[in-house]
C-alpha positions as CSV (number, residue, x, y, z in Angstrom):
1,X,-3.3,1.4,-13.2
2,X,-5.0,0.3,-10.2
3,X,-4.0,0.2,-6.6
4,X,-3.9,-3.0,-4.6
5,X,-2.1,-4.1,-1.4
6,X,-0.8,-7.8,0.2
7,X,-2.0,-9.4,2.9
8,X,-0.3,-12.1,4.8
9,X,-2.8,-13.5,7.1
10,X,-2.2,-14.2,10.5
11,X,-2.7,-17.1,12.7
12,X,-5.6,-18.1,14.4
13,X,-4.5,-16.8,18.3
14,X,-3.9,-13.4,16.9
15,X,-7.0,-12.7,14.7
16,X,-7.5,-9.8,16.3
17,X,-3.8,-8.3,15.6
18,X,-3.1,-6.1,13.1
19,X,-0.2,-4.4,11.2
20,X,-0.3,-1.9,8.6
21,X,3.0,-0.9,6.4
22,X,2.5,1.8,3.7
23,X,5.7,1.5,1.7
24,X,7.9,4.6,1.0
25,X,8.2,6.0,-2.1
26,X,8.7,10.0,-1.2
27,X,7.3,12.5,-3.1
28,X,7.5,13.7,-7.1
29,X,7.8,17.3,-6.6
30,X,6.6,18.7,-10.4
31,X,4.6,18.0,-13.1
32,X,8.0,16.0,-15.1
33,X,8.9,14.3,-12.1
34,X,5.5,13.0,-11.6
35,X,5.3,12.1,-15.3
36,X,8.6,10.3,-15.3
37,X,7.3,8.0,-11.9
38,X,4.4,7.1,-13.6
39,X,6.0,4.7,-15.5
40,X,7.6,2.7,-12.6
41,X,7.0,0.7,-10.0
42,X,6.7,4.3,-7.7
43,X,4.1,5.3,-9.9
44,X,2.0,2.6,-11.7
45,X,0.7,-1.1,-10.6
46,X,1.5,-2.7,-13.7
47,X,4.8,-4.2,-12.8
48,X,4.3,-5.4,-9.5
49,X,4.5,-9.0,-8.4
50,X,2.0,-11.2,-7.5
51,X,3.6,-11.5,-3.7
52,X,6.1,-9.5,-1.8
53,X,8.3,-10.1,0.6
54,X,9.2,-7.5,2.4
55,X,11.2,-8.8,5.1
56,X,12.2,-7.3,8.8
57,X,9.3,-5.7,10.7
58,X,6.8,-7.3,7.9
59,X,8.8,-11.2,8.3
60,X,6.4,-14.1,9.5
61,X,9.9,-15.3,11.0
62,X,9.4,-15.0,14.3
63,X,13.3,-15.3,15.1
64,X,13.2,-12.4,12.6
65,X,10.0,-10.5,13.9
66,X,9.0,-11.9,17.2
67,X,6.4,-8.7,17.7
68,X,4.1,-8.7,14.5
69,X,5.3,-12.5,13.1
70,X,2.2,-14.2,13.7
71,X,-0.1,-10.5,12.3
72,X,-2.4,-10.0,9.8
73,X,-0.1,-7.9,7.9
74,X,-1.0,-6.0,5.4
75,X,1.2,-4.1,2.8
76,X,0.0,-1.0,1.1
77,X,2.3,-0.4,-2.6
78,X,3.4,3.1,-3.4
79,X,1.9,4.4,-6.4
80,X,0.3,7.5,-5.6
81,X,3.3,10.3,-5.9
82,X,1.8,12.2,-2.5
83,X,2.9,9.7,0.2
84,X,-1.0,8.2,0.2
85,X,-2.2,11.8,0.8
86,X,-3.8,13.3,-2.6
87,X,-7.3,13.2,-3.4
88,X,-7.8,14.7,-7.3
89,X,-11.3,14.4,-8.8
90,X,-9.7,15.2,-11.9
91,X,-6.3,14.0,-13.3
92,X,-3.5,16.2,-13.7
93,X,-2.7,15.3,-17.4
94,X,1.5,15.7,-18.7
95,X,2.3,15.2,-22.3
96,X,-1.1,13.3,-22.7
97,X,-0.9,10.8,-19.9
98,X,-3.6,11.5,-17.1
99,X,-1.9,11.3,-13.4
100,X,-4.3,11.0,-10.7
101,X,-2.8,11.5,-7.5
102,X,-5.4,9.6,-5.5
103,X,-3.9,8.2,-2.2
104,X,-6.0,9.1,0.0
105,X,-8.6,7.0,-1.5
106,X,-6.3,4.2,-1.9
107,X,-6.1,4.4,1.7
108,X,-10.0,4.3,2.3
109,X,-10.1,1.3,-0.6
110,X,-7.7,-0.7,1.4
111,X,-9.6,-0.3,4.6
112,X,-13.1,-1.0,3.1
113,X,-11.4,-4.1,1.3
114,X,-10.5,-5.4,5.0
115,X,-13.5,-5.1,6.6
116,X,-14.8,-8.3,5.5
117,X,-11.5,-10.2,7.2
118,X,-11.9,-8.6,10.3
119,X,-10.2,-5.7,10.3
120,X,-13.1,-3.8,12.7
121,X,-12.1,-6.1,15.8
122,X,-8.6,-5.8,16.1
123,X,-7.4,-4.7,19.5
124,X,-3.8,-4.2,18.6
């Protein structure tokens, strides 16, 4: 499935002010575990919500989160299996189901998408 991120845009003052949060997930560590992942939200797109709210350091609540509150903040889903890190022109494929291990390109996708909304000025 594809991979996608949220963005919660900031205010006006602080266009310039960005925040980044790749969401955990850890690591499958063999071929099984991978396959078994790949099925859930750690591992595939297709049951994620529309919105997320992710709370603490990500909160718009400035009572909550008085550093990054009033960010562009930007939320980056686990789905990869290599903690955003693998890069596989081919699939590894398990019991007939490709697994493709591409978070490193996720990564560079996510980054290209922002570009448009500013993400080449921000200062902090």
């Amino acid at each position: 499935t594809p991979a996608g991120f949220y963005l919660a845009p900031g205010n006006t003052a602080n266009k310039k002010h960005w925040q980044i949060y790749f969401e955990g997930g850890g690591w499958c560590y063999d071929d099984m575990d991978c396959y078994g992942r790949s099925s859930t939200a750690l591992g595939s797109s297709k049951g994620w919500h529309t919105s997320v709210g992710a709370g603490g350091i990500m909160s718009s609540d400035c009572t909550v989160n008085p550093d990054f509150c009033n960010f562009h903040r930007v939320y980056i889903a686990y789905c990869d299996g290599n903690s955003f890190t693998g890069n596989r022109d081919e699939p590894l494929v398990v019991k007939g189901k490709p697994l493709y291990f591409r978070g490193r390109r996720i990564i560079d996708a996510v980054l290209e998408s922002l570009l448009p909304l500013g993400i080449t000025n921000a200062n902090k």
